[in-house]
DODOMI-424238 format. One record per residue: chain; x, y, z of N, C-alpha, C, CB in turn. Coordinates in Angstrom, 1 decimal. Glycine has a CB too. Layout:
<rs>
   chaine      n_u      n_v      n_w     ca_u     ca_v     ca_w      c_u      c_v      c_w     cb_u     cb_v     cb_w
        A        X        Y        Z        X        Y        Z        X        Y        Z        X        Y        Z
...
</rs>
This chain:
<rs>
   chaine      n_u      n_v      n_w     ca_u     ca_v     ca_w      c_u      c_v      c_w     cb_u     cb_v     cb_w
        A    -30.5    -38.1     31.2    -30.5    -36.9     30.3    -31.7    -37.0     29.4    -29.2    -36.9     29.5
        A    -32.5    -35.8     29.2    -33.4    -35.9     28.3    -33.1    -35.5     27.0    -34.3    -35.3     28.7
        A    -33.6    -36.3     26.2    -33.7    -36.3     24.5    -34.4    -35.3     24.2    -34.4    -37.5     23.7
        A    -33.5    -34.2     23.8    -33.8    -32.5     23.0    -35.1    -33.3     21.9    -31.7    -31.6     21.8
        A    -34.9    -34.4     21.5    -35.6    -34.4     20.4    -37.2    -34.5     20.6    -35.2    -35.5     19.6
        A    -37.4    -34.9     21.8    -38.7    -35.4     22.5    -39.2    -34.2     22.7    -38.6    -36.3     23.6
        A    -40.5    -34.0     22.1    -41.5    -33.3     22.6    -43.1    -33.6     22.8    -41.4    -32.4     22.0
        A    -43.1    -33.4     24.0    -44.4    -34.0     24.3    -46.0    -33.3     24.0    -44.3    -34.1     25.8
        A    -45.6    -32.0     23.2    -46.8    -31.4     22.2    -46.8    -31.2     20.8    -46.9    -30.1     22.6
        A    -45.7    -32.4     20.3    -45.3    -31.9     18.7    -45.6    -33.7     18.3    -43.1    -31.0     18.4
        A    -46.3    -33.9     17.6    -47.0    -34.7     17.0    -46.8    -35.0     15.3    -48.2    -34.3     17.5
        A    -45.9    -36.3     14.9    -45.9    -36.3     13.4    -46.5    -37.1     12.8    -44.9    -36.3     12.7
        A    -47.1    -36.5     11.7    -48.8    -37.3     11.5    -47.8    -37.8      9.4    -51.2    -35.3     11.7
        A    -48.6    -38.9      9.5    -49.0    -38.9      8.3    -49.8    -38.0      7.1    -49.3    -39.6      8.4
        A    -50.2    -37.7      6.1    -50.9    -37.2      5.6    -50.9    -37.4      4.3    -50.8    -36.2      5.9
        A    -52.3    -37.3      3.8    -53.1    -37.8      2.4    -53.4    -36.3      2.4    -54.5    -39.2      2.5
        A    -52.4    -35.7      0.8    -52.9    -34.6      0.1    -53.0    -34.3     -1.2    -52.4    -33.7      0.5
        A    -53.2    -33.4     -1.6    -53.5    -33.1     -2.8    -52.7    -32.3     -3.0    -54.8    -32.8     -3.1
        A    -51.8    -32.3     -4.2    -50.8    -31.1     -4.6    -51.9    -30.2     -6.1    -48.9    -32.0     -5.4
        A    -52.2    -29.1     -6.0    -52.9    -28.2     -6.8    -51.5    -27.7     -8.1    -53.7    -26.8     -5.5
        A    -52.1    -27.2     -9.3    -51.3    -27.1     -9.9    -50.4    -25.8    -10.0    -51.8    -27.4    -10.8
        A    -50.9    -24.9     -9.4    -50.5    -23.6     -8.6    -49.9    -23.8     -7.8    -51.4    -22.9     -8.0
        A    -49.0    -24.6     -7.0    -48.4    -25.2     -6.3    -48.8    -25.5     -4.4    -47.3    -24.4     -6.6
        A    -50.5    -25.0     -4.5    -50.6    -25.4     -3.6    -51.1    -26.7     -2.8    -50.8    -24.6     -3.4
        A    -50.8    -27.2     -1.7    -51.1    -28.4     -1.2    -52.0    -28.1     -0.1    -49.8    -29.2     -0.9
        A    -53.1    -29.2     -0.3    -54.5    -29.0      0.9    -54.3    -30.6      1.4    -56.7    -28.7      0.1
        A    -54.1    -30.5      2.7    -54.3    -32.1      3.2    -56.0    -32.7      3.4    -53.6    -32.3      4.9
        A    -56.0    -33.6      3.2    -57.1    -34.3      2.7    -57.4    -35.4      3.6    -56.8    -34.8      1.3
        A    -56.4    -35.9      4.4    -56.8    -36.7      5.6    -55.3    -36.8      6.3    -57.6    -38.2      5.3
        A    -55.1    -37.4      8.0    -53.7    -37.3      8.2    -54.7    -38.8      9.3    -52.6    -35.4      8.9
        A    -53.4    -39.3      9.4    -53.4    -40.7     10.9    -52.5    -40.1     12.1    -52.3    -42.6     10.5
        A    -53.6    -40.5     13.2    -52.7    -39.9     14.5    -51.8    -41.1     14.7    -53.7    -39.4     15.9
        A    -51.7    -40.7     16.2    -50.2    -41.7     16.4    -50.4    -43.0     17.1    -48.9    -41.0     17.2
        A    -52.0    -43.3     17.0    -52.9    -43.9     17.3    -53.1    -45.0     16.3    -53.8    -43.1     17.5
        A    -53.0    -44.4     15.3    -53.4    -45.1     14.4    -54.7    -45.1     13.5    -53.4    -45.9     14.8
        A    -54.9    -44.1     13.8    -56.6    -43.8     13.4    -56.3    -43.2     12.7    -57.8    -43.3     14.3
        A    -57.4    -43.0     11.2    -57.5    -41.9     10.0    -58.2    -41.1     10.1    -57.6    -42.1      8.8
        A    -58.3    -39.9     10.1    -59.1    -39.1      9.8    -59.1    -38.3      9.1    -59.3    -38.7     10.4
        A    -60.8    -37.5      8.6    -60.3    -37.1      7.7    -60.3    -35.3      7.5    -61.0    -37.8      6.8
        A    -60.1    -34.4      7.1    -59.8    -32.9      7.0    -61.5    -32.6      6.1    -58.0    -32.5      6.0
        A    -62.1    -32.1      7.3    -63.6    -31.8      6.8    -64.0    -31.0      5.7    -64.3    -31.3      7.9
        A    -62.7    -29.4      6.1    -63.1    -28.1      5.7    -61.2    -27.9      6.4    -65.1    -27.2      6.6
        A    -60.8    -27.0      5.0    -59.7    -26.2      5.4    -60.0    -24.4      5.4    -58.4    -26.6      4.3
        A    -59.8    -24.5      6.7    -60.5    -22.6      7.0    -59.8    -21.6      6.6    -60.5    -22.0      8.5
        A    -58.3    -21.9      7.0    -57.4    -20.8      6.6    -55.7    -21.4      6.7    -57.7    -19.5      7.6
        A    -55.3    -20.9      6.0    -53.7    -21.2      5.8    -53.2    -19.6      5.9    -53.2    -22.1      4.0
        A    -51.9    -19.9      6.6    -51.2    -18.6      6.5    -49.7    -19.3      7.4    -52.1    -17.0      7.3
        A    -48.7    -18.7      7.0    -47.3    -18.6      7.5    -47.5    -18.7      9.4    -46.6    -16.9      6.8
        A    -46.9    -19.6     10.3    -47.3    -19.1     11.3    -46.6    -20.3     12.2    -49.0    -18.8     11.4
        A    -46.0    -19.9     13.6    -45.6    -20.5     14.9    -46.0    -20.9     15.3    -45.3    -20.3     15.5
        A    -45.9    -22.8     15.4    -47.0    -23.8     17.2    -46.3    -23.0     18.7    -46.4    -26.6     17.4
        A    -47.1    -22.1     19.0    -46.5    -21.6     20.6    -46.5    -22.9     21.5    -47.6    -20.3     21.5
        A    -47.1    -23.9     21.2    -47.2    -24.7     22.0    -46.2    -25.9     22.0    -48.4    -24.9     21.9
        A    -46.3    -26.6     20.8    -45.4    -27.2     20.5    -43.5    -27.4     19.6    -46.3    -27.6     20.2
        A    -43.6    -25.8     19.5    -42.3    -25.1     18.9    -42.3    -26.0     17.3    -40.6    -25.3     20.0
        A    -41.6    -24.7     16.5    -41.6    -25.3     15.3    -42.7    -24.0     14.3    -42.2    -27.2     15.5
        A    -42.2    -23.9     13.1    -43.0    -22.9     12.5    -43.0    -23.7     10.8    -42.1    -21.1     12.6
        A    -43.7    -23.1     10.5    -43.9    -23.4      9.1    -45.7    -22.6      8.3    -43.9    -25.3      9.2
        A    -45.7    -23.1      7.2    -47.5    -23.3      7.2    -48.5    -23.7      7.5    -47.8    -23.6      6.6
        A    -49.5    -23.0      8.7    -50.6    -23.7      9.7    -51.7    -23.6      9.2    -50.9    -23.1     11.0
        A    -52.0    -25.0      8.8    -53.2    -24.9      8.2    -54.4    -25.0      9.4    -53.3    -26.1      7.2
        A    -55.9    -24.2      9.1    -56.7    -24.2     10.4    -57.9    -25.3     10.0    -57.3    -22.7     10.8
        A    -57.9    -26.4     10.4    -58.9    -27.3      9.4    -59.8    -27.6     10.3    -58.3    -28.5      8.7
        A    -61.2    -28.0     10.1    -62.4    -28.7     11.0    -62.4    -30.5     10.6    -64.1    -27.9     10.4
        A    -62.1    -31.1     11.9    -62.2    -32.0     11.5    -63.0    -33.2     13.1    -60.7    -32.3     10.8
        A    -64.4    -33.5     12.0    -64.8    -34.4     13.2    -66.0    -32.9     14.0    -62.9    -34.9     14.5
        A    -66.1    -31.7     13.1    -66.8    -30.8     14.0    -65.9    -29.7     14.9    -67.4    -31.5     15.0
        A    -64.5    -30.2     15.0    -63.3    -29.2     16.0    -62.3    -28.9     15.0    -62.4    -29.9     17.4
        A    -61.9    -27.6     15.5    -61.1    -26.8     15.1    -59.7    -27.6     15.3    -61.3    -25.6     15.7
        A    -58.8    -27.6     14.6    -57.3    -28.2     15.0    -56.2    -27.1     13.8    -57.1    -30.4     14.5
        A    -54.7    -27.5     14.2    -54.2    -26.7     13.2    -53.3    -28.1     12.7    -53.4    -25.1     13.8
        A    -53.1    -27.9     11.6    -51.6    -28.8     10.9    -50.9    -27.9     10.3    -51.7    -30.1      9.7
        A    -49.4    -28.5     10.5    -48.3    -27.3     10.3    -47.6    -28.3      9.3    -47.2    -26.6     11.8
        A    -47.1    -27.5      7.8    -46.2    -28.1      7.4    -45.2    -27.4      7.4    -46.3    -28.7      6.4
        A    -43.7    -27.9      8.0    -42.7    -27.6      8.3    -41.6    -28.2      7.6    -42.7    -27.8      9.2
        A    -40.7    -27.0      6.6    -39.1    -27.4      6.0    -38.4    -27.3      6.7    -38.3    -26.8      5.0
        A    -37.3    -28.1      6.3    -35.9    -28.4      7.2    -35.4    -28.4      6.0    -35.7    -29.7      8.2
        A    -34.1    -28.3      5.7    -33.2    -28.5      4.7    -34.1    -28.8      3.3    -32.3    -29.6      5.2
        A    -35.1    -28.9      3.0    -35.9    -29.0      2.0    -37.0    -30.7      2.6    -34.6    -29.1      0.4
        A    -36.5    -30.8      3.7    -37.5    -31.9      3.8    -39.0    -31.4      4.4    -36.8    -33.0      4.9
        A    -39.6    -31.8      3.8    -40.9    -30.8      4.5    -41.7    -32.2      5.2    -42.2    -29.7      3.0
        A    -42.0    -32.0      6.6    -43.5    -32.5      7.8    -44.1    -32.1      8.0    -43.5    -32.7      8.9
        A    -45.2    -32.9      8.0    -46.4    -32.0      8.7    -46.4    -32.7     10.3    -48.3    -32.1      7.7
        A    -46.8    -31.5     10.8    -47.4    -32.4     12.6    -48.4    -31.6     13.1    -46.2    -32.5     14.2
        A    -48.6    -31.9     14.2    -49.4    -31.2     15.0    -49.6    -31.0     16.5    -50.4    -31.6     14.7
        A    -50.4    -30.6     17.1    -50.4    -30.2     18.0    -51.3    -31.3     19.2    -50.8    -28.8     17.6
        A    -50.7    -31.9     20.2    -51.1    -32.6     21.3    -51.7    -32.0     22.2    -50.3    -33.1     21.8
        A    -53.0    -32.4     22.8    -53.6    -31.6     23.2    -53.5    -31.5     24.9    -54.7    -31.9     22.7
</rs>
């Protein structure tokens, strides 16, 4: 039987951010699942929005990092909020 919980495009990252006093939060660097840090070059755009790929909705941030485009999603659950991302 496969584990509903397993998904092989949904990725939970750590993340190093900054909470603004306006309440908003910019991530500032996240670790893949690798182990490696990196860091969030330039955040392009934020808006409300759905991973089609990896399911799951929340706030997608569109950030450049390393030169490429990627998105990070922070996602509530019962008030617990993740960020993850998308496997390529």
């Amino acid at each position: 039987m496969q584990d509903y919980l397993v998904n092989d495009y949904k990725v939970y990252v750590d993340v190093n951010e900054d909470h603004k006093a306006d309440g908003t939060i910019l991530p500032l660097s996240f670790v893949w699942e690798d182990g490696r840090r990196y860091t969030v070059d330039k955040i392009i755009d934020v808006r409300p929005a759905a991973s089609l790929k990896a399911g799951g909705a929340g706030l997608r941030y569109t950030v450049l990092v390393r030169q490429k485009e990627a998105y990070m999603f922070l996602e509530e659950d019962h008030d617990v909020f993740r960020w993850f991302m998308e496997r390529k």
